[in-house]
C-alpha positions in Angstrom: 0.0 0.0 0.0 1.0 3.7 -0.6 -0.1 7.2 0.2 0.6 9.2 -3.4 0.7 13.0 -3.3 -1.5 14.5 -6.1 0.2 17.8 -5.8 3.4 16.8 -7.4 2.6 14.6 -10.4 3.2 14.3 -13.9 1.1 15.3 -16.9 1.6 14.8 -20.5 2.4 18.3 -21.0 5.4 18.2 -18.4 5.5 19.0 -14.9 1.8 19.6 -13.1 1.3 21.1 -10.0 -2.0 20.5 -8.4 -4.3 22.6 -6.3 -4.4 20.7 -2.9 -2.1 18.2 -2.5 -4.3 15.5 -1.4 -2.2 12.1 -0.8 -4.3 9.3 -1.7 -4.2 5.9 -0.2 -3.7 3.1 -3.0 -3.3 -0.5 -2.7 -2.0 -2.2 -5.7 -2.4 -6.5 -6.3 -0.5 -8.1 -8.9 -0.8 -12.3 -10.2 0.5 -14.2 -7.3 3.1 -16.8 -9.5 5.1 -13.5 -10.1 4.1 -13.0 -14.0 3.6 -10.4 -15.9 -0.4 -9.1 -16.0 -1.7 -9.2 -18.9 -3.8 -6.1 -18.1 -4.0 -3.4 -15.6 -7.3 -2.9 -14.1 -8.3 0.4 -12.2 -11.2 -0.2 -9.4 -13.1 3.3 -8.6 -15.6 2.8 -5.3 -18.6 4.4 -5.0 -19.3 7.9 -2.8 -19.5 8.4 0.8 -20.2 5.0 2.1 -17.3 3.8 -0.3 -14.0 2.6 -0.2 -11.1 0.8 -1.6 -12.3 -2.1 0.7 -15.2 -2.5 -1.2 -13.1 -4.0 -4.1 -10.6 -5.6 -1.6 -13.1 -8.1 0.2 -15.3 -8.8 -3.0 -13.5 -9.6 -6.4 -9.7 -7.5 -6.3 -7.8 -10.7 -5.2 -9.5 -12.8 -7.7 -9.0 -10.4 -10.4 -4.9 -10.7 -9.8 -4.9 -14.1 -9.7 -6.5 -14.3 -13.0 -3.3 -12.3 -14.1 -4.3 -9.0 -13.8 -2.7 -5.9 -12.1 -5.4 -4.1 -9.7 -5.3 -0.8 -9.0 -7.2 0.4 -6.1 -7.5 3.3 -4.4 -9.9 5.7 -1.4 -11.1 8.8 -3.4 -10.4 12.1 -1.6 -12.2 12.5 1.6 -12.7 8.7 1.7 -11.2 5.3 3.6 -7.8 6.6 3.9 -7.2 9.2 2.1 -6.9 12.7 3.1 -10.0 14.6 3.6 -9.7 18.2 2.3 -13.2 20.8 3.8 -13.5 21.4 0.2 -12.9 20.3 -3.5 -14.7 17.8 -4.2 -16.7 18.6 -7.4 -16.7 15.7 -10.0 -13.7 16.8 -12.7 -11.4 16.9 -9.2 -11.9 13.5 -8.8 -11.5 13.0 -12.2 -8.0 14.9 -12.1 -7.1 12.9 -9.0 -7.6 9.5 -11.0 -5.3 11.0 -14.0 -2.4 12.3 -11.8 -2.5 8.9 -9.5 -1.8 6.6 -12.6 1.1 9.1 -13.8 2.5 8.9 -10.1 2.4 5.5 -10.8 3.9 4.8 -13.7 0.8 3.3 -15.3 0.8 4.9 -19.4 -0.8 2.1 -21.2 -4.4 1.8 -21.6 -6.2 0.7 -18.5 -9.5 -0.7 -17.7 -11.3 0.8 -15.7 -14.1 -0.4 -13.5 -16.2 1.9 -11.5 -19.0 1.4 -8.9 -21.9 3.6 -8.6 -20.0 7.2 -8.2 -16.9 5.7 -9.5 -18.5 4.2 -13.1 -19.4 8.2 -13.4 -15.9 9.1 -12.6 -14.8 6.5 -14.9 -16.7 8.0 -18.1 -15.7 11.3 -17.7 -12.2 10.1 -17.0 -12.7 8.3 -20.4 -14.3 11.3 -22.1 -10.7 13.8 -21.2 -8.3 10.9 -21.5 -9.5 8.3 -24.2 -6.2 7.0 -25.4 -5.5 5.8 -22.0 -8.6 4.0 -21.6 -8.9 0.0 -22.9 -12.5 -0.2 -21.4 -14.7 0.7 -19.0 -16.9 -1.6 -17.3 -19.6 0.1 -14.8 -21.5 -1.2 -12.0 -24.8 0.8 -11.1 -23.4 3.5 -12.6 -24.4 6.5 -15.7 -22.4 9.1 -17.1 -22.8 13.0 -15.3 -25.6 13.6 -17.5 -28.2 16.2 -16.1 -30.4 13.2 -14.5 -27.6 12.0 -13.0 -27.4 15.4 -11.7 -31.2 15.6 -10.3 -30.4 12.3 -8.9 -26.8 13.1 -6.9 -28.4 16.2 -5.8 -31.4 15.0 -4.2 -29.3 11.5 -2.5 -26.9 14.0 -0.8 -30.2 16.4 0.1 -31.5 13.7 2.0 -28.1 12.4 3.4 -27.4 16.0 4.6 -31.3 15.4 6.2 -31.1 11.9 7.5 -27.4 11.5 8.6 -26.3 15.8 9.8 -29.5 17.0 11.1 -31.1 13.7 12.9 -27.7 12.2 12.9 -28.2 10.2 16.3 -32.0 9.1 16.1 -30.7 7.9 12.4 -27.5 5.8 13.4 -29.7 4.6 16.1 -32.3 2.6 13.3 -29.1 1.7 11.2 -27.9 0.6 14.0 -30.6 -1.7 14.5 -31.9 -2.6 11.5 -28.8 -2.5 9.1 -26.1 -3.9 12.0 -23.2 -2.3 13.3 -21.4 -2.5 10.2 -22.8 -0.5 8.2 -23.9 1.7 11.0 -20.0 2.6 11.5 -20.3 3.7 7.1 -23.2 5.6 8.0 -21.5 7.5 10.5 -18.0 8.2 8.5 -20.3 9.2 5.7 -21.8 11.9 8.4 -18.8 13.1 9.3 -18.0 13.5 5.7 -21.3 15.6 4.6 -20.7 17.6 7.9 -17.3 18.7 8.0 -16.5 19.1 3.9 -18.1 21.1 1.3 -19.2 17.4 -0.9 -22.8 17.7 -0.7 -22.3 20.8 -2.5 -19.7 20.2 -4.5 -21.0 17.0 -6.2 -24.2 18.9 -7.1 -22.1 21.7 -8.6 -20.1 19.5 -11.0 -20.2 20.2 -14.4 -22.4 17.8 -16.7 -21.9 16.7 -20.3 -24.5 16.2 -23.0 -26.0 13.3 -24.6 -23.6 14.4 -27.9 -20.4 14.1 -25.5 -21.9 11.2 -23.7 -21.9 9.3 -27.5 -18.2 10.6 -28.4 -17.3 7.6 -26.1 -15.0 5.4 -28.6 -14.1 2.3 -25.7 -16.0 -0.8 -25.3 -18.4 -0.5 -22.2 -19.9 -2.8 -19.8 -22.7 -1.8 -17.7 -24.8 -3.9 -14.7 -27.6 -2.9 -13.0 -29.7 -4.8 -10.3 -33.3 -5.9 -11.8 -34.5 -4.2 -7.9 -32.3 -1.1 -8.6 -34.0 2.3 -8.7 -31.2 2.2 -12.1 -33.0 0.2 -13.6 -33.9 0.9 -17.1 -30.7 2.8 -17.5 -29.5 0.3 -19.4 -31.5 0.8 -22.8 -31.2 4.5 -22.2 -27.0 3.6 -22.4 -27.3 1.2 -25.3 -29.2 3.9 -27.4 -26.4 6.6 -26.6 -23.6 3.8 -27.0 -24.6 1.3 -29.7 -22.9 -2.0 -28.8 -22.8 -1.5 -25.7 -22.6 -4.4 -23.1 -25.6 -4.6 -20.8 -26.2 -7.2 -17.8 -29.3 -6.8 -15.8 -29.0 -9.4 -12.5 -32.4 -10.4 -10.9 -33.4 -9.9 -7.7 -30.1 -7.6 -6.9 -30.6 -4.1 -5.9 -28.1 -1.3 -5.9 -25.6 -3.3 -3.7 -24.8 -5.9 -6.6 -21.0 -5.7 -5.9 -21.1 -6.6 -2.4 -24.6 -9.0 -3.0 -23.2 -10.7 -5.8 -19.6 -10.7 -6.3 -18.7 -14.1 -7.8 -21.8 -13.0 -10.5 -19.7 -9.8 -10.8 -16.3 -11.2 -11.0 -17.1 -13.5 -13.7 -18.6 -10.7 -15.8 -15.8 -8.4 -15.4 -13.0 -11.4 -16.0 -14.8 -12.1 -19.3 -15.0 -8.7 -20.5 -11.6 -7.6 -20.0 -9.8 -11.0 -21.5 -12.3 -10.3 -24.3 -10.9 -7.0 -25.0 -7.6 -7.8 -24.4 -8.0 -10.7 -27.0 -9.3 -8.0 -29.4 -6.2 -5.4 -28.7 -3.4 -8.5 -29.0 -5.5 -9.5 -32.7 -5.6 -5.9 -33.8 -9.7 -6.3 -33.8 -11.6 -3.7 -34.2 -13.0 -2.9 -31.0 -16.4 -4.0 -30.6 -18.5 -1.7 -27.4 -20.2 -5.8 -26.6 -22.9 -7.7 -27.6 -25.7 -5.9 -29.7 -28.4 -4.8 -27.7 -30.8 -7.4 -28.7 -28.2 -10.1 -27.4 -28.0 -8.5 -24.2 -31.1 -8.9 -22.5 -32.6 -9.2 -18.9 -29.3 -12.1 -17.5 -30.6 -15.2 -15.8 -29.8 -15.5 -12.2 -26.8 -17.6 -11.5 
């Protein structure tokens, strides 16, 4: 594991300097047996209840044993990385993922795989940095489109509601109906909403348009719970991205990652050895199955 400054990091353009200085915590996994990945795959958690330790206990380890380097890493203000009081609209975070993989070393084309507030970061990372992006495979996720805007706003009105101004009688029914567990996330995501500037930062990110949204040239992967309130964003995504690959898993709700991951690793283990496949051939790069193949998944 590492803490990586922001502040000092590398751009294409030469020598960056950064506005805060936020050192991120990062944990990297590479294949066990000592070879050489065949990919590099960049995990992106969700928002405030989030962390890197969402990808370590579910499908990270699996992923490097399948040969794959894994990136992961806490977005600002989360796990444990530095919490700035401010900064935290959406092209920050976005910045943040760029100047990690050039303190890293990491130039090739990555895949990246984001949940929830991560598969947003991950198309607009994709959108400013294409030729470093192999894929991007999403989990409950949409681009920063003006719904997802209505919708961000009014989850972190009613966090700021449930979790800052009735903080105690709320951890109190987590508490007991959710367990202890994810009481505790409830609380660090109080703590978060009260003493930074997110829940008005997020809101006041800039969105991009359907046009911009389409300009996407990578294959994508998107999976949405059947019981998710994003459901039906998958044909909204296949209209805007042809080709794109859509999974919809019954009876999972917005928690898929952590409800299903064996589902989830299998889906993202195929996907990226497909694409891989198609970079080593010199395919044309498909975005997936056509929309008609992709369809409402059995359950496994």
């Amino acid at each position: 594991m590492a803490m990586i400054d922001t502040d000092h990091a590398t751009d294409h353009d030469g020598p960056h300097t950064g506005t805060d200085g936020v050192r991120l915590h990062v944990q990297r996994l590479s294949p066990p047996d000592g070879r050489p990945p065949t990919a590099t795959a960049v995990l992106i958690h969700g928002l405030l209840t989030d962390s890197l330790a969402s990808w370590y206990f579910t499908v990270a380890p699996d992923l490097a044993a399948a040969g794959l380097e894994v990136v992961m890493y806490d977005q600002r203000g989360h796990g444990r990385s530095e919490r700035p009081g401010s900064g935290y609209r959406l092209d920050t975070f976005v910045t943040d993922l760029a100047r990690l993989l050039d303190r890293l070393d990491i130039t090739g084309p990555v895949h990246l795989v984001g949940n929830c507030f991560g598969g947003t970061v991950a198309f607009a990372y994709a959108m400013r940095h294409p030729e470093r992006v192999a894929g991007i495979a999403v989990i409950e996720a949409k681009p920063a489109t003006e719904s997802w805007l209505t919708e961000i706003s009014g989850i972190l009105r009613r966090v700021e509601e449930e979790l800052v101004v009735h903080e105690a009688e709320s951890l109190a029914w987590v508490s007991a109906h959710r367990g202890a567990h994810t009481a505790r996330l409830a609380k660090s995501a109080a703590r978060l909403v009260r003493t930074t500037t997110i829940a008005e930062d997020v809101p006041a990110s800039r969105v991009v348009s359907e046009e911009q949204v389409r300009a996407v040239r990578c294959p994508v992967l998107a999976v949405y719970g059947a019981d998710s309130e994003l459901a039906g964003q998958e044909r909204w995504l296949e209209s805007v991205l042809p080709g794109t690959r859509t999974v919809v898993l019954p009876g999972q709700g917005h928690s898929v990652l952590a409800e299903a991951p064996t589902r989830i690793r299998e889906l993202l283990l195929s996907w990226i050895h497909e694409r891989e496949h198609e970079r080593e051939h010199g395919c044309q790069a498909a975005t997936g199955a056509p929309a008609a193949e992709a369809g409402l998944e059995a359950d496994a």
